[in-house]
C-alpha positions, -999 to +999 in steps of 0.1 A: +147-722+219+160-703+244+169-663+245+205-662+237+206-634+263+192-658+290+206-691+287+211-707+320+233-742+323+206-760+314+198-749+284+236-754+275+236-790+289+206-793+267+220-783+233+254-803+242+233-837+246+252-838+287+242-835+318+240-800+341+266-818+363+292-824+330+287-783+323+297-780+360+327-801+355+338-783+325+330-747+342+350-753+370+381-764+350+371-807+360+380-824+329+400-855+341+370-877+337+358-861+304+363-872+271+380-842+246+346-844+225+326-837+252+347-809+266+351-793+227+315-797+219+304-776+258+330-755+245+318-749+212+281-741+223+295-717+252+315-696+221+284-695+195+259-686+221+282-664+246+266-677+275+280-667+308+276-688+341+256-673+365+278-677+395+252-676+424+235-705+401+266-725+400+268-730+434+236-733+441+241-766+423+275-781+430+272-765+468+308-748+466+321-710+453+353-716+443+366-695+467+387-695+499+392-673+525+432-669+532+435-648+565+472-633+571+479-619+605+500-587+588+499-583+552+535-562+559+550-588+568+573-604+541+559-642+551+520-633+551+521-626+518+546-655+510+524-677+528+497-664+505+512-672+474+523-705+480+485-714+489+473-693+460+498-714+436+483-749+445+445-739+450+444-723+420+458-753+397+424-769+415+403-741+401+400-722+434+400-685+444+418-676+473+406-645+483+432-624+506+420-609+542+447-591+572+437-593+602+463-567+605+475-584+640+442-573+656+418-598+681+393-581+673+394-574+638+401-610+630+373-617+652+355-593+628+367-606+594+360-644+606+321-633+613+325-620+583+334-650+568+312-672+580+287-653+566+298-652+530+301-683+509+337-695+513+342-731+506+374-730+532+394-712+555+434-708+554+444-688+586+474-670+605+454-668+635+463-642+659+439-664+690+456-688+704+423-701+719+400-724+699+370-714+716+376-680+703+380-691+664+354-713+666+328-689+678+335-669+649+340-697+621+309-717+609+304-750+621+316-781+593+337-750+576+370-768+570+402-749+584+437-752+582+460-733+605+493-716+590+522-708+610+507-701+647+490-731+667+458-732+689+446-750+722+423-783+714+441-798+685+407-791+660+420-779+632+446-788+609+483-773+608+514-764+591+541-746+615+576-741+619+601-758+645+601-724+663+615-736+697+639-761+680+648-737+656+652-708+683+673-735+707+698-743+680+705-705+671+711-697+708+729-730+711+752-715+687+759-684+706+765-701+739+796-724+722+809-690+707+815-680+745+783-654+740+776-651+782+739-628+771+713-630+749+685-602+745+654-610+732+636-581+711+598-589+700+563-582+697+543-592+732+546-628+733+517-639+752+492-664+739+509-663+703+525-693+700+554-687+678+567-663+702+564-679+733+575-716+718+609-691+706+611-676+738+613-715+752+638-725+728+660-692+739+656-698+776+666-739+772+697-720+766+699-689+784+678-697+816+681-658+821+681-643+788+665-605+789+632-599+770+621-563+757+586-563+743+580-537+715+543-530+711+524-531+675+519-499+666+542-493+631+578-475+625+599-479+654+611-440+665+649-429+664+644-426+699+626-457+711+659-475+691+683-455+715+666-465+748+668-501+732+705-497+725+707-485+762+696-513+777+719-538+757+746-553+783+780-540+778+801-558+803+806-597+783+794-607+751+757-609+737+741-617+706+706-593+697+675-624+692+652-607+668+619-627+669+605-604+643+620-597+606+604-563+606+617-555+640+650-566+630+652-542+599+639-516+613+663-518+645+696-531+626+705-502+601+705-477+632+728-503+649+751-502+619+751-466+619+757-462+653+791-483+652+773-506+679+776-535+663+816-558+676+825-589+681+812-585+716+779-581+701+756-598+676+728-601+663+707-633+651+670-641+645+637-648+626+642-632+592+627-646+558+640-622+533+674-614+523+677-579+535+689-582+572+719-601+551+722-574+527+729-549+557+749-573+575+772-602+552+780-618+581+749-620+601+733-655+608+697-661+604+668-686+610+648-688+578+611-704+575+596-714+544+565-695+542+560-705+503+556-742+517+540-737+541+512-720+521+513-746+496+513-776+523+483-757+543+466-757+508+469-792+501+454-803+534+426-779+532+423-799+494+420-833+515+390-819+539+371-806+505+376-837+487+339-859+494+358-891+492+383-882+515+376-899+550+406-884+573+390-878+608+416-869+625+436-837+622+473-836+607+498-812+618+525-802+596+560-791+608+582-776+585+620-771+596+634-738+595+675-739+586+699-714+603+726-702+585 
């Protein structure tokens, strides 16, 4: 008999008259194809002895960890950690980790936490990639790792995605605007090149406004008092215009000093890209584009599900567009 401080699976598997594989099963939360004898009789022996899995052990034999690596772009952002949660809600109900990581909108510290990555034993990647270049991710992500995109897309068409309508969704707000007899439209965001959320926005505003203005607001946390004035400064004053936030944070960091400030008339408005319900809160009347970052978590999950399923053949990679409503 076995040291009851040294069991290993096998010596469980032995006692319960089943395989090492059927432990595994039952380990790892599998019990669709197991009877309810079985599964109370590994169940039994795992109380009377105490025996705890090794992990390493584990997936040495069944070849996964149970975890998955879920890289957000900007844990501060409202829909990276929405986005989180809904992929968190369906792996988990498959007996899976996901294991959070922010790239904190940095190229090269996503480039670092992807190394990273690749090194450890993740059974899959879910990503808010900050490269928009697919020679960039896959230098950094091990080859046959399965990954699924969230929210921002990449040259190539190799990986799976879920993303929003951003230039449809962009278009019909601005749409809006120019049948309210709105003649500007200022754009306020983060830099917009090679992220594709902003630029495909950016495309949706100018199918509208052909010469809408942009101002570009660099990364670099709490907007000053000051840099909101010159902002203010540069808004046109001479017809109507509507304020196109392609950021939430940039929004609600921007829109209480324009409340304060008495800027805000029917000659000008503001609209944009805001998941929460606090630009609303500061302004009742204030119409918004809103994603579905839960969803889209939870759909990116599911498809990373299908690529770690054995039996699943699907070549070919699926993207997933999820509609944003404006209201």
């Amino acid at each position: 008999m076995a040291n009851e401080e040294k069991l290993n699976i096998n010596d469980i598997a032995e006692r319960a008259g089943v395989s090492i594989a059927t432990v595994s099963r039952y380990l790892h939360g599998r019990l669709e194809k197991m009877s309810d004898k079985t599964a109370n009789r590994i169940k039994q022996i795992i109380e009377e002895t105490g025996y705890v899995p090794n992990a390493s052990a584990v997936q040495l034999m069944t070849q996964r960890s149970g975890l998955i690596a879920i890289v957000a772009a900007d844990v501060d952002d409202y829909f990276s950690t929405e986005f989180f949660k809904g992929a968190s809600s369906i792996l988990e109900a498959e007996s899976y980790t996901g294991v959070l990581f922010d790239t904190n909108s940095s190229v090269k510290r996503e480039a670092s936490l992807l190394d990273r990555i690749s090194q450890q034993n993740f059974d899959g990647v879910i990503m808010q990639p900050i490269s928009a270049d697919n020679e960039v991710l896959q230098k950094h992500i091990k080859k046959n790792l399965p990954v699924v995109l969230v929210d921002r897309e990449t040259t190539g068409g190799d990986y799976d995605m879920v993303v929003t309508d951003n230039e449809q969704a962009a278009k019909r707000a601005a749409q809006h605007y120019r049948d309210q007899g709105f003649a500007n439209v200022v754009v306020i965001s983060e830099p917009i090149a090679n992220v594709s959320t902003r630029t495909a926005r950016w495309r949706g505003v100018q199918a509208v406004y052909p010469d809408a203005q942009m101002i570009e607001i660099a990364h670099a946390g709490i907007i000053g008092a000051e840099q909101v004035q010159a902002i203010i400064s540069q808004l046109p004053t001479d017809a109507p215009t509507v304020v196109f936030f392609f950021k939430e944070r940039l929004m609600l960091e921007i829109l209480p000093h324009m409340i304060r400030e008495n800027v805000l008339t029917a000659q000008l408005q503001v609209t944009g890209f805001s998941d929460t319900k606090l630009a609303r809160d500061l302004n009742p009347n204030v119409k918004l584009i809103q994603q579905n970052p839960f969803l889209m978590g939870a759909s990116a999950a599911e498809l990373l599900l299908r690529r770690l399923d054995k039996k699943a053949t699907k070549t070919q990679t699926e993207k997933i567009v999820i509609a944003a409503t404006y209201e």
